[in-house]
C-alpha positions as CSV (number, residue, x, y, z in Angstrom):
1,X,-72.9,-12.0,193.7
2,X,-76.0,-11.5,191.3
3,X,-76.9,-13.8,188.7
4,X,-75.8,-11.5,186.2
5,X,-72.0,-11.3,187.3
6,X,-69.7,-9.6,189.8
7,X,-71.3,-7.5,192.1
8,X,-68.4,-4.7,190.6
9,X,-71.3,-4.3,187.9
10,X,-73.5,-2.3,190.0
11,X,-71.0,-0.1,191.6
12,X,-69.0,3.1,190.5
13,X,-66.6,2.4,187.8
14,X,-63.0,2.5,189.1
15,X,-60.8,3.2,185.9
16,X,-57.9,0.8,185.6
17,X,-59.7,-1.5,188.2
18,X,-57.5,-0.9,191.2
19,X,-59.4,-0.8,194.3
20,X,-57.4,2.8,195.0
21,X,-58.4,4.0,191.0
22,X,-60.3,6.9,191.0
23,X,-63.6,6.8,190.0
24,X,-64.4,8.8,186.8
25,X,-66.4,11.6,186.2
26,X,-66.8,13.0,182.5
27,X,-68.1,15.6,180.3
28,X,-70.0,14.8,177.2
29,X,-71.1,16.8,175.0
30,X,-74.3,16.5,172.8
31,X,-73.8,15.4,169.3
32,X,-76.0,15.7,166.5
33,X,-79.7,16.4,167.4
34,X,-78.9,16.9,171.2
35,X,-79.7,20.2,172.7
36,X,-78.3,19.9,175.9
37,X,-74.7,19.7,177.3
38,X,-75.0,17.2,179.9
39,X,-72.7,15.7,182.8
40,X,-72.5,12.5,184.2
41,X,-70.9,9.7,186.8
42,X,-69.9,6.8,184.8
43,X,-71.6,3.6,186.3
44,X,-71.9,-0.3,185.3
45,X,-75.3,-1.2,183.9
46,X,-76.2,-4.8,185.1
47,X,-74.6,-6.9,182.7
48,X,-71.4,-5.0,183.0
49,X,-71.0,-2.3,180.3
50,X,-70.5,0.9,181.0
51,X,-72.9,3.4,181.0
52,X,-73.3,7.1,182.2
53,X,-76.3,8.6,184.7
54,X,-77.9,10.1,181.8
55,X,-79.3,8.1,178.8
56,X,-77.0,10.1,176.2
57,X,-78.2,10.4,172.6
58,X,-80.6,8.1,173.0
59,X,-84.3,9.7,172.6
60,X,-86.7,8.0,174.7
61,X,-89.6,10.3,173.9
62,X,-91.4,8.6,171.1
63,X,-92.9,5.2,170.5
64,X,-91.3,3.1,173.8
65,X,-91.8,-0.1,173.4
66,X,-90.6,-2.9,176.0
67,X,-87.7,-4.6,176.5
68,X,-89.6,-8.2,177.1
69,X,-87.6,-10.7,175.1
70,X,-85.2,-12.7,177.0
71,X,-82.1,-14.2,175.8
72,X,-83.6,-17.8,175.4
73,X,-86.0,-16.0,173.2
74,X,-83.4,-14.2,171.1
75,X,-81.7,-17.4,170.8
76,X,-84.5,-19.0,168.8
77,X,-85.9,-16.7,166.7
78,X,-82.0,-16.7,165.4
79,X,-82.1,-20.5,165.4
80,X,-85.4,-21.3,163.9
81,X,-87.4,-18.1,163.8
82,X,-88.3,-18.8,160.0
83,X,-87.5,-21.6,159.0
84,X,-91.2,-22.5,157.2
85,X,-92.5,-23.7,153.7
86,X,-89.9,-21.7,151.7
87,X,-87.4,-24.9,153.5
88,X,-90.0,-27.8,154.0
89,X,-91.9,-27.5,150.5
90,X,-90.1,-24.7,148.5
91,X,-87.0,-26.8,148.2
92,X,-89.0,-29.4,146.0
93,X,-89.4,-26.9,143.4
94,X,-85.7,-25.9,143.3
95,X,-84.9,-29.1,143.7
96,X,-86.7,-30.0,140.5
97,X,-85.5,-26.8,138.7
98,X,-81.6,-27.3,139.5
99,X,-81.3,-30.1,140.8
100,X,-79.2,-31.3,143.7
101,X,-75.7,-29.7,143.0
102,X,-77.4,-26.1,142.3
103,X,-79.8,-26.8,145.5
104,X,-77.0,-26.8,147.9
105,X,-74.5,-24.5,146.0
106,X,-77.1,-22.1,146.0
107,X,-78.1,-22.3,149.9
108,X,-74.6,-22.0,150.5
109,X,-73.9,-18.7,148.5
110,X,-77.1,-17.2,150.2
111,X,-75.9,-18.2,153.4
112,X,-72.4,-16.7,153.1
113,X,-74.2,-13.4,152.1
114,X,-76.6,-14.0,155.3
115,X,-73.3,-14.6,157.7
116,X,-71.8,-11.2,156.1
117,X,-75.1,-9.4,156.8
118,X,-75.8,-10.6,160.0
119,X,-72.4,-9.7,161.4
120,X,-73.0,-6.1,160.0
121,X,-76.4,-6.1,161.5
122,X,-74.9,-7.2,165.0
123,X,-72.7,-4.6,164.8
124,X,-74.8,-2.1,164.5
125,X,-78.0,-2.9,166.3
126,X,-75.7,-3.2,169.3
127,X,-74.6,0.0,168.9
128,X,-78.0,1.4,168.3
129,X,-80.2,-0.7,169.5
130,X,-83.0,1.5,168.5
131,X,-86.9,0.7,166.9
132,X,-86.9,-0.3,163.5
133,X,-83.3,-1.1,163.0
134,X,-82.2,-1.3,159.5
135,X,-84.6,0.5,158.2
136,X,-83.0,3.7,160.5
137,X,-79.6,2.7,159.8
138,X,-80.3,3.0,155.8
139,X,-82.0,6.1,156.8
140,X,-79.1,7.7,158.6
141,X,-75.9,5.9,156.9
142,X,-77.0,5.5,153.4
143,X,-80.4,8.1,152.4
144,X,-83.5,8.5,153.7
145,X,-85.2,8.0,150.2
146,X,-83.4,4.9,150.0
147,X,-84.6,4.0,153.5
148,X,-88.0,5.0,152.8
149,X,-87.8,2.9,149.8
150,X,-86.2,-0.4,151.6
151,X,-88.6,0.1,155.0
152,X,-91.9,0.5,153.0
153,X,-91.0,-2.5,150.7
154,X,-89.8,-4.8,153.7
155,X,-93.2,-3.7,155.3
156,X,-95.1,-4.5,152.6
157,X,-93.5,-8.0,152.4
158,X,-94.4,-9.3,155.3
159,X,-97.8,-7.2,155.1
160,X,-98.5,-9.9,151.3
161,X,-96.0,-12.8,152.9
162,X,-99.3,-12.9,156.4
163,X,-102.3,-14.0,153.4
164,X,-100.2,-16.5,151.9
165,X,-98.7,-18.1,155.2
166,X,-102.7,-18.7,157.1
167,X,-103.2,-20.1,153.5
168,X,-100.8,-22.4,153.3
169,X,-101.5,-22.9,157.2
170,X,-104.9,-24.0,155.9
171,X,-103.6,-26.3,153.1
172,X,-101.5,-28.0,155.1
173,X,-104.7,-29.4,156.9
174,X,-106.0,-31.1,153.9
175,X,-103.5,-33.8,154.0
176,X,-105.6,-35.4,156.2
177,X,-108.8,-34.0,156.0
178,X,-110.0,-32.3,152.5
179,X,-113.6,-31.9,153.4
180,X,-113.8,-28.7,155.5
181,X,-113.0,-25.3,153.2
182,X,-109.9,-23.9,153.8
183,X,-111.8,-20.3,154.6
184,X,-112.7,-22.3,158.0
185,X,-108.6,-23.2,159.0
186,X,-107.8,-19.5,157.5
187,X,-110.3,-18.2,160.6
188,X,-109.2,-20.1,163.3
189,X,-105.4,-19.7,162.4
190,X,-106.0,-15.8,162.1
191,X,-108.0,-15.8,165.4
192,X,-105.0,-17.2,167.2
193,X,-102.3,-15.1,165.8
194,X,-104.5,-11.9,167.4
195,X,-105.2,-13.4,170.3
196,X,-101.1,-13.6,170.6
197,X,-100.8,-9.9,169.6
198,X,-102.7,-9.4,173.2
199,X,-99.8,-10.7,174.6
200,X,-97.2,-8.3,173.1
201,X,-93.6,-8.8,172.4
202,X,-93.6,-11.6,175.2
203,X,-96.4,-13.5,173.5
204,X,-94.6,-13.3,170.2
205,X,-90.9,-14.6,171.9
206,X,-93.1,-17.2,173.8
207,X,-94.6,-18.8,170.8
208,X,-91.8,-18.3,168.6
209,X,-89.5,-20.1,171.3
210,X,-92.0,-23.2,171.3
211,X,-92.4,-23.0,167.3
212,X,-88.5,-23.3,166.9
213,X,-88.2,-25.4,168.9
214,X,-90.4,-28.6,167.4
215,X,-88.6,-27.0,164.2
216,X,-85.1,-27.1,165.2
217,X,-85.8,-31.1,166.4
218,X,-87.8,-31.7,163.2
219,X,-85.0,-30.7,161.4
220,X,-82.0,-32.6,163.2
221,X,-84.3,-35.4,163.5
222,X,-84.6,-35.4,159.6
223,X,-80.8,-35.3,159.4
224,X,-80.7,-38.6,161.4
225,X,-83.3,-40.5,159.3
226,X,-82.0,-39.1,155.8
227,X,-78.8,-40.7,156.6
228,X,-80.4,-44.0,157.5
229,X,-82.0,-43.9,154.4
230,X,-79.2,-43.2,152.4
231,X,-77.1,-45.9,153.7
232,X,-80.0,-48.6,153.3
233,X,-80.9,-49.0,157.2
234,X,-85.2,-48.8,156.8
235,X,-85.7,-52.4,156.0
236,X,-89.0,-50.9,154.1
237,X,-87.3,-48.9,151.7
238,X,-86.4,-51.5,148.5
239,X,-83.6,-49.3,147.3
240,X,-81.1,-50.2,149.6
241,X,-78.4,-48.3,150.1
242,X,-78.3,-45.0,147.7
243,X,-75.6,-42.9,148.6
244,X,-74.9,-40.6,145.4
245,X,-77.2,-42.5,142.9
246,X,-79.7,-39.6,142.0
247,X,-76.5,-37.2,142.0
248,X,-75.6,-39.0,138.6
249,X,-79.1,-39.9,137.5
250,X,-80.7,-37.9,136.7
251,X,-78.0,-36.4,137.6
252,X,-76.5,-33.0,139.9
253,X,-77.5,-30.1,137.6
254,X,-80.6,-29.5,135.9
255,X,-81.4,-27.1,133.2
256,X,-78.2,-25.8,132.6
257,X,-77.2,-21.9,134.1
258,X,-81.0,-21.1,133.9
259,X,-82.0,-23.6,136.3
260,X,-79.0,-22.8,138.5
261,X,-79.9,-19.2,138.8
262,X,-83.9,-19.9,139.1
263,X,-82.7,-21.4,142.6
264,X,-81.5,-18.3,144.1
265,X,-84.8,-16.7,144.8
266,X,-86.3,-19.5,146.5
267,X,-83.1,-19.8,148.7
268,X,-83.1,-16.0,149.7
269,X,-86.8,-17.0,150.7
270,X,-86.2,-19.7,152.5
271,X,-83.6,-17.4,154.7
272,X,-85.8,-15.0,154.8
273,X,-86.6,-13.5,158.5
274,X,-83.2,-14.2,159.7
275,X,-83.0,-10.3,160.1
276,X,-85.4,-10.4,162.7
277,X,-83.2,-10.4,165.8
278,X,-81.2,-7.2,164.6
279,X,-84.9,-5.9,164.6
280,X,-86.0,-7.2,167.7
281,X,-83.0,-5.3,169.1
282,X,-85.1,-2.1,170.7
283,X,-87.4,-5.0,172.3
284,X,-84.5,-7.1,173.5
285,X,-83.9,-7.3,177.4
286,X,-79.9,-7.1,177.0
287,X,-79.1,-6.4,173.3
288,X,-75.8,-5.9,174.0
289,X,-75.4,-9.0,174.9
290,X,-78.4,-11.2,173.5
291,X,-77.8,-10.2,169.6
292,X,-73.7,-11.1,169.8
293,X,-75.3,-14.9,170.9
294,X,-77.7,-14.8,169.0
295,X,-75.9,-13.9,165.7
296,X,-73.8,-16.9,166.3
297,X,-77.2,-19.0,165.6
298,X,-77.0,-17.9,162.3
299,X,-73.7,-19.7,161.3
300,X,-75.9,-23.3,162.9
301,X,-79.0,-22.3,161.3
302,X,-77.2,-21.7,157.7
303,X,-75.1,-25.2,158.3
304,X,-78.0,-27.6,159.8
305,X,-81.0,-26.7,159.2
306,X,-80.4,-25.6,155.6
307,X,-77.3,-27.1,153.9
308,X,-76.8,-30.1,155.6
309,X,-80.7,-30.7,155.4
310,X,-80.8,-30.0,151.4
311,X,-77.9,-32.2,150.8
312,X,-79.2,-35.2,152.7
313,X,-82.5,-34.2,150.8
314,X,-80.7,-34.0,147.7
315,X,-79.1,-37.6,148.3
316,X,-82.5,-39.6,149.1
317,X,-84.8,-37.7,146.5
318,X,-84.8,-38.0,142.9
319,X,-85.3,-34.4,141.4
320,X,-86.7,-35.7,138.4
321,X,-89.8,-36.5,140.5
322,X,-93.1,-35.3,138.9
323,X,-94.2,-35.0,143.0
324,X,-91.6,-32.0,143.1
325,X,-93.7,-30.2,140.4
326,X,-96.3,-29.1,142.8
327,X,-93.7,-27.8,145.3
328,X,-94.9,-24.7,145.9
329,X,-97.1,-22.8,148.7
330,X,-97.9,-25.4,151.7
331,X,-98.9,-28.1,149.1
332,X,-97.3,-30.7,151.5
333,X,-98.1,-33.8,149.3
334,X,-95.4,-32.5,146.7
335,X,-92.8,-31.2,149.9
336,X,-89.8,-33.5,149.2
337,X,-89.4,-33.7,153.0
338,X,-92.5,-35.4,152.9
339,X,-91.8,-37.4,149.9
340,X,-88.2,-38.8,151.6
341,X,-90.5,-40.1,154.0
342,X,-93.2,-41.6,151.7
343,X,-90.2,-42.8,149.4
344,X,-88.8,-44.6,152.2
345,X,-92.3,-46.6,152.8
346,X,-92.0,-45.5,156.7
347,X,-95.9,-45.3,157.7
348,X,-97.5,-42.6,160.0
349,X,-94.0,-40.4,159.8
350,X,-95.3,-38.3,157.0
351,X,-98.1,-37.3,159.0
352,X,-95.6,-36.1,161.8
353,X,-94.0,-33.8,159.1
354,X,-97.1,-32.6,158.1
355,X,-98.0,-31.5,161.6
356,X,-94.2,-29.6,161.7
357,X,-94.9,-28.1,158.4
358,X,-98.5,-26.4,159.7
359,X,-96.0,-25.4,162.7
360,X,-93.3,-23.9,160.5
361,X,-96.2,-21.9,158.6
362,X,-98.1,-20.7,161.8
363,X,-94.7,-19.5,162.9
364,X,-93.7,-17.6,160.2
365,X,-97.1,-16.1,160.5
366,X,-96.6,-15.0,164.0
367,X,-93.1,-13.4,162.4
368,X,-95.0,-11.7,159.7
369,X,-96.7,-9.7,162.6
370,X,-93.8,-8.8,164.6
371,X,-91.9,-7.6,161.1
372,X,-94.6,-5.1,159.6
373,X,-95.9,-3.8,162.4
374,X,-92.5,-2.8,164.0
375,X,-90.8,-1.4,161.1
376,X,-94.5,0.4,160.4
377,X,-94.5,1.9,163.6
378,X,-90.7,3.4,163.7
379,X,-91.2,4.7,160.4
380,X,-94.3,6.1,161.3
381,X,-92.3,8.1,164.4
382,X,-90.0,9.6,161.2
383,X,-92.7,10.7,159.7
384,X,-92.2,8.3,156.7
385,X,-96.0,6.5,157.6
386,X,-99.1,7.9,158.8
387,X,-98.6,9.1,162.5
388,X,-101.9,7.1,163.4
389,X,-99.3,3.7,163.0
390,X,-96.7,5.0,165.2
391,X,-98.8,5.1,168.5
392,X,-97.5,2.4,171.3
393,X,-99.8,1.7,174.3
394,X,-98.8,1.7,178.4
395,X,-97.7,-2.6,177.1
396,X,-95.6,-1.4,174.7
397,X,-98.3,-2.6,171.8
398,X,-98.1,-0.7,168.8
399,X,-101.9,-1.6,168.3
400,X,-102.8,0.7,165.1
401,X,-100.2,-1.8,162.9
402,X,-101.0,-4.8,164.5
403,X,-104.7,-4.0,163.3
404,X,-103.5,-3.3,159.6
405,X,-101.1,-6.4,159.8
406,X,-104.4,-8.5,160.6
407,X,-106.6,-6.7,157.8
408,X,-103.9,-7.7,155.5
409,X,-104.6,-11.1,156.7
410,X,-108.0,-11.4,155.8
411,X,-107.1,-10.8,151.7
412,X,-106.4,-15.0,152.8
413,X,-109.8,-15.6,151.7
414,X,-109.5,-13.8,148.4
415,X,-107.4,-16.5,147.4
416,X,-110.3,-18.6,148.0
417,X,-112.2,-16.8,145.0
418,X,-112.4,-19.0,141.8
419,X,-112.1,-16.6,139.8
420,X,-109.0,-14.2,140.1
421,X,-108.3,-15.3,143.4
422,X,-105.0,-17.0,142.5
423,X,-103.8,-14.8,140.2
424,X,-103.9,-12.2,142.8
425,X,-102.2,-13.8,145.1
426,X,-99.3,-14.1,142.6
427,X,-99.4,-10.4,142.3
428,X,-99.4,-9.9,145.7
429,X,-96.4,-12.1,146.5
430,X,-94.4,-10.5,143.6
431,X,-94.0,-7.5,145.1
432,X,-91.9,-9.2,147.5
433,X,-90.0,-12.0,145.4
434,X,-86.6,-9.5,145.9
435,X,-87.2,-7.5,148.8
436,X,-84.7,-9.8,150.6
437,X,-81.9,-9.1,148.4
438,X,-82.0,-5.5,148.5
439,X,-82.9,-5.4,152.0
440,X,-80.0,-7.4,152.7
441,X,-77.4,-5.3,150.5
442,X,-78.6,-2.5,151.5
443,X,-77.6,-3.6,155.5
444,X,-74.3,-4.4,154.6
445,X,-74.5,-0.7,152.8
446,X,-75.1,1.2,155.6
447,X,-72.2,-0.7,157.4
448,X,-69.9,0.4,155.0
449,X,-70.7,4.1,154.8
450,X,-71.0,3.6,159.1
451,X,-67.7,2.4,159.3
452,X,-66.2,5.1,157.4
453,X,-68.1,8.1,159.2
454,X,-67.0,6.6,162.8
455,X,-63.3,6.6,161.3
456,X,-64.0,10.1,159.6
457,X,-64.9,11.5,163.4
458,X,-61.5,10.0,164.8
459,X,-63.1,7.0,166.5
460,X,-61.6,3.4,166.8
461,X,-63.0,0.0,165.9
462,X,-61.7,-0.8,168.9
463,X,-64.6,1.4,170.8
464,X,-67.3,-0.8,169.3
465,X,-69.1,-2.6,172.0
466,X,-69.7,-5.5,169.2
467,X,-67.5,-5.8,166.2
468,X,-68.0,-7.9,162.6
469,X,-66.1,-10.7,162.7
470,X,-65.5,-10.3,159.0
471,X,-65.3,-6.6,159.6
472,X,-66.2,-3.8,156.6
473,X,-64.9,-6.5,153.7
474,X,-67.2,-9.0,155.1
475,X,-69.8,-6.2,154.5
476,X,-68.2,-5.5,150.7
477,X,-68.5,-9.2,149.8
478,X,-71.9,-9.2,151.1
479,X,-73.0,-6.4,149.2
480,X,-71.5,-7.9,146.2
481,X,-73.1,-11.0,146.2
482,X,-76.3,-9.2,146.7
483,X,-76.0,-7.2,143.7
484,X,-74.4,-10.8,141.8
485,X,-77.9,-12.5,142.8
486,X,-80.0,-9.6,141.8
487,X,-78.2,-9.9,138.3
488,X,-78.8,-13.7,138.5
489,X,-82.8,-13.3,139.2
490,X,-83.0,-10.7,136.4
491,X,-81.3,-13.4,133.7
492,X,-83.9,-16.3,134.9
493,X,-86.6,-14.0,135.1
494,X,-86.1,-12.8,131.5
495,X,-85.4,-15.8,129.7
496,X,-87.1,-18.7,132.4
497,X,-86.8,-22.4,132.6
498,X,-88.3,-24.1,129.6
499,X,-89.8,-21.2,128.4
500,X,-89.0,-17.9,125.7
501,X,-88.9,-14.5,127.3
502,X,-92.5,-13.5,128.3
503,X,-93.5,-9.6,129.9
504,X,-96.2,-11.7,132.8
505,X,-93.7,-14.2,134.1
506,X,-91.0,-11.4,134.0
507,X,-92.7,-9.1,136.5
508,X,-94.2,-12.2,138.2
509,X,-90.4,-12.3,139.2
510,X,-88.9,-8.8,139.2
511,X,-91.8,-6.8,140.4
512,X,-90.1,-5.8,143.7
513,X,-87.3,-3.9,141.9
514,X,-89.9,-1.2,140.2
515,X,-91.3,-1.1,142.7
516,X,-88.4,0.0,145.1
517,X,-87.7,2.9,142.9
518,X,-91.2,4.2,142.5
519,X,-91.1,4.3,146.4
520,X,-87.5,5.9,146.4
521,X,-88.6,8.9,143.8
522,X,-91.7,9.2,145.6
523,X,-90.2,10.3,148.9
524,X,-87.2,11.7,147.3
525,X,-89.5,14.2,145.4
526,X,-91.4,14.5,148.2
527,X,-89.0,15.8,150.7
528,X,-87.2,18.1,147.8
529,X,-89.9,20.7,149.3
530,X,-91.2,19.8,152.4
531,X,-86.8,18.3,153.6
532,X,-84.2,20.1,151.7
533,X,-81.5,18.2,154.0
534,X,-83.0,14.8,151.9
535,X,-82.3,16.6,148.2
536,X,-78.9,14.5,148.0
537,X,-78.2,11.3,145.8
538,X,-76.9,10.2,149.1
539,X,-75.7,11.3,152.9
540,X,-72.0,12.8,153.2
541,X,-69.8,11.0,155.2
542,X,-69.2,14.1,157.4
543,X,-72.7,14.6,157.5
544,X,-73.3,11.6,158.6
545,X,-74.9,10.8,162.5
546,X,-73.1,8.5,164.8
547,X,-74.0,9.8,168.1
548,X,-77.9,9.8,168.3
549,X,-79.7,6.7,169.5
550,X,-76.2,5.2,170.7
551,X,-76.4,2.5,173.8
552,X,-76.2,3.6,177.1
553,X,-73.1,3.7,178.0
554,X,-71.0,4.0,174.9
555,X,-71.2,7.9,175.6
556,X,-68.5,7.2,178.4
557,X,-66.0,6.2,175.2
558,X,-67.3,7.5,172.2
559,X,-69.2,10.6,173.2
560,X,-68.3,14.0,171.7
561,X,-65.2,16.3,174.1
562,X,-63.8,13.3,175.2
563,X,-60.1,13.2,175.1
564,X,-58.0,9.8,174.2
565,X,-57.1,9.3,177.7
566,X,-60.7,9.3,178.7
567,X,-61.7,7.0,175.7
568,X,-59.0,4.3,176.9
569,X,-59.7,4.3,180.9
570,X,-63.5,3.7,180.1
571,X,-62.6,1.1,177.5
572,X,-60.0,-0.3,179.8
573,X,-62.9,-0.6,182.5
574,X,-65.5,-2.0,180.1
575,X,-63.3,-4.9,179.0
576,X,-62.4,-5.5,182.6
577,X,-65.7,-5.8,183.5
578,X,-66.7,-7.9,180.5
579,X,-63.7,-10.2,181.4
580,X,-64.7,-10.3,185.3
581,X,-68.2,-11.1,183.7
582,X,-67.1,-14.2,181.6
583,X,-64.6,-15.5,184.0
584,X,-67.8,-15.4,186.9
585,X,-69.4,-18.5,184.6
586,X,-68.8,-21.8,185.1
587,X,-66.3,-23.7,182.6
588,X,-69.1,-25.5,180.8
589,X,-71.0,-22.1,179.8
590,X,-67.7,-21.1,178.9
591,X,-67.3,-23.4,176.0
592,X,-70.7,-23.5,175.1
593,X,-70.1,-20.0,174.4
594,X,-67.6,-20.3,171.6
595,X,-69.9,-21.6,169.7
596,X,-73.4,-20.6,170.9
């Protein structure tokens, strides 16, 4: 027996699983974009799912990049991937701006509409585990304006979000040293993150596995001291015990509705990167069975790392502090982590944060990389970005957007201008304050109008090698919450905290939603003459492409010709399989897998 199960996996598929079944042999017919009619024997790939002798609908022509990221790799990026300064110091200006009550209830809304996405997203980048993800799936489900619109503005997210990370990398170094200029940390930071890049996808799992790691034990650790805190257990602290003191003064809400909704934006930036594994799905060594587990991280990360943190943080700091003012960027001193400590009068701890805060930073760095250059890179195979960025080398390096993706990095030192430096920084980062949202509804978008094209072509939800646990309404209440938080932005935005409505601070906020539609009716009347197919306000439903780029495999039950009998043996066999799989793993694995 092989480490990966059953040795059945690697043999003929016997439909019904009888040792006298006969083995199957179908016919499948190309779907959309396929030219050739093609026959195959259907086989077991190695982790038991069936799959056919030919790589159906899949095109494996353009861009290939590896399949180097392992499942303990998959596992942490979900976990702890980027979890950075929007959590560690970001929070502190919330904090201040709603206060405890709207810190949490905030985190919590944005991480129900993060659950909805990323069971959507699983769904989907198991089924089409293909480069650049979401950004095809808009394409393909929703409208490739809309797409363009949604991959160029994510790209250019992360392109902005690189400057402002080595920054605040370099900041963070000042808390115990503020003599060497921050243009010297900037370097050395930016030298590592290419030096990674050498390493392709692997480097980047690598170092995001370590990164998380120290993140995901700063982060329970944190937990474990807030409480003893709270309760009155660091004999240094003269406060005694606290529980829900700074709940009633000054009190759970601050600023009124306005502060409530200010919170939002910082909490969809703090979650931001969770997306990543559904992109890392074309790089993943066994999607269809690394982004299921993975996924499940999210529910952890949302209730640990995030709620559960801000609530004990919420409890222990007051959020009338004038500290919490200068919560923003990597300014450590004013992170409210940091102050809990200080707060507490525990010595030598706070450096220890600091140290996990330059870690969270570098690491969302190292994601900032990854995200750009891959979405770059697929859209420049559609044609959708200069063909130069789409070229992969024999390591499966798409070196052209890594290059960009490091240029971007060196605007870092702009920032280190005294005059204008700032202010363009703050320019630069509004063009990305509500990517996120859309980004997000627009997943849960393309799962709707998916589900209703696989039903329009007669298949079954049962056929789906990965389903949404919450299913096409878990993708509705996503959406809606999206489009609730966008409205919620747009108020604070236009009438902010402790201020009257003012043109500058309104764009400083909203930037990313012009923007979005200047990219939309640029490509829109772009392809009006040069792709006709693209002239619609959206895709038809019976227009729509479900076959192309599908897994291997799911040809043998979803493929085009099959009959229902044919559908239900190879269905029959893949659960069989799947079950022989599970039941080959010893018990503890078992139940670590319910919820892991």
């Amino acid at each position: 027996m092989s480490k990966n199960g059953p040795s059945v996996m690697t043999s003929e598929l016997p439909v019904g699983g009888s040792s006298g079944a006969r083995t199957t042999s179908v016919s499948l017919e190309a779907g959309h974009n396929m030219e050739m009619h093609k026959r195959g024997s259907v086989k077991l790939d190695h982790a038991g799912q069936v799959q056919t002798s030919e790589n159906y609908g899949v095109d494996v022509s353009k861009g290939q990049l590896k399949r180097n990221l392992k499942g303990r790799h998959m596992q942490m990026i979900a976990i702890g991937g980027a979890i950075g300064a929007g959590l560690f110091v970001g929070s502190g200006g919330a904090l201040h701006t709603g206060g405890p009550a709207s810190l949490v209830i905030c985190f919590i809304i944005i991480g129900i509409m993060i659950m909805m996405m990323m069971q959507a997203l699983a769904e989907l980048a198991v089924l089409y585990p293909i480069n650049g993800a979401f950004y095809q799936y808009i394409v393909r489900f929703v409208d490739p304006s809309w797409g363009f619109a949604i991959g160029w503005d994510y790209a250019i997210q992360w392109l902005t979000i690189l400057p402002f990370e080595l920054t605040a990398a370099g900041i963070t170094i000042r808390f115990w040293n503020d003599t060497i200029n921050v243009g010297v940390w900037i370097t050395v930071f930016l030298v590592a993150l290419t030096i990674i890049q050498f390493f392709g996808v692997r480097g980047y799992g690598e170092v995001e596995f370590v990164l998380s790691m120290v993140k995901v034990l700063a982060c329970i650790g944190f937990i474990i001291l807030g409480i003893i805190i709270n309760t009155g257990g660091v004999p240094t602290d003269t406060r005694g015990y606290i529980g829900f003191h700074y709940w009633g003064n000054p009190g759970a809400f601050r600023n009124g509705f306005k502060g409530f909704c200010a919170v939002f934006v910082t909490a969809s930036f703090a979650f931001g990167g969770t997306e990543l594994t559904g992109l890392a799905a074309a790089e993943a060594d066994n999607p269809a069975r690394e982004i299921p587990k993975a996924t499940k991280q999210v529910f952890w990360r949302i209730t640990l790392f995030y709620v559960l943190n801000l609530f004990i943080l919420g409890l222990i700091v007051p959020s009338d502090s004038e500290v919490l003012l200068g919560s923003s960027g990597a300014n450590t001193k004013a992170s409210p982590f940091v102050l809990a400590i200080q707060m507490a009068g525990i010595k030598g701890l706070p450096s220890v944060f600091n140290a996990v805060i330059t870690i969270a930073v570098i690491s969302v760095a190292n994601s900032c990389t990854y995200a750009s250059t891959r979405t770059l890179q697929a859209m420049a195979l559609e044609g959708m970005a200069p063909k130069l960025l789409g070229r992969v080398d024999k390591k499966g390096r798409p070196i052209p957007t890594i290059i960009l993706q490091l240029c971007f990095g060196l605007l870092a030192y702009v920032n280190e201008s005294s005059t204008g430096g700032g202010k363009l920084f703050t320019w630069l980062l509004a063009l990305s304050g509500l990517a996120n949202f859309f980004v997000y509804g627009s997943i849960c978008l393309a799962h709707i109008r998916f589900r209703t094209a696989w039903a329009h072509n007669g298949h079954s939800v049962a056929e789906l090698p990965y389903k949404a646990a919450f299913g096409i309404y878990g993708s509705i209440f996503g959406l809606l919450l999206n489009v609730i938080c966008l409205a919620a932005q747009f108020y604070a935005a236009l009438f902010p905290v402790g201020g009257s409505p003012d043109a500058e601070v309104f764009f400083e906020s909203y930037l990313a939603a012009p923007l979005i539609i200047i990219l939309y009716i640029i490509w829109k009347t772009y392809s009006w003459f040069k792709h006709p197919t693209h002239r619609p306000l959206y895709v038809a439903i019976d227009k729509i492409d479900i076959y192309t780029g599908m897994r291997e495999g799911q040809w043998a039950i979803s493929g085009q010709g099959l009959s229902s009998e044919q559908r239900r043996e190879s269905m029959v066999a893949r659960d069989q399989n799947d079950a022989a799989f599970k039941d080959s793993k010893p018990r503890w694995k078992k139940i670590l897998a319910i919820f892991f």
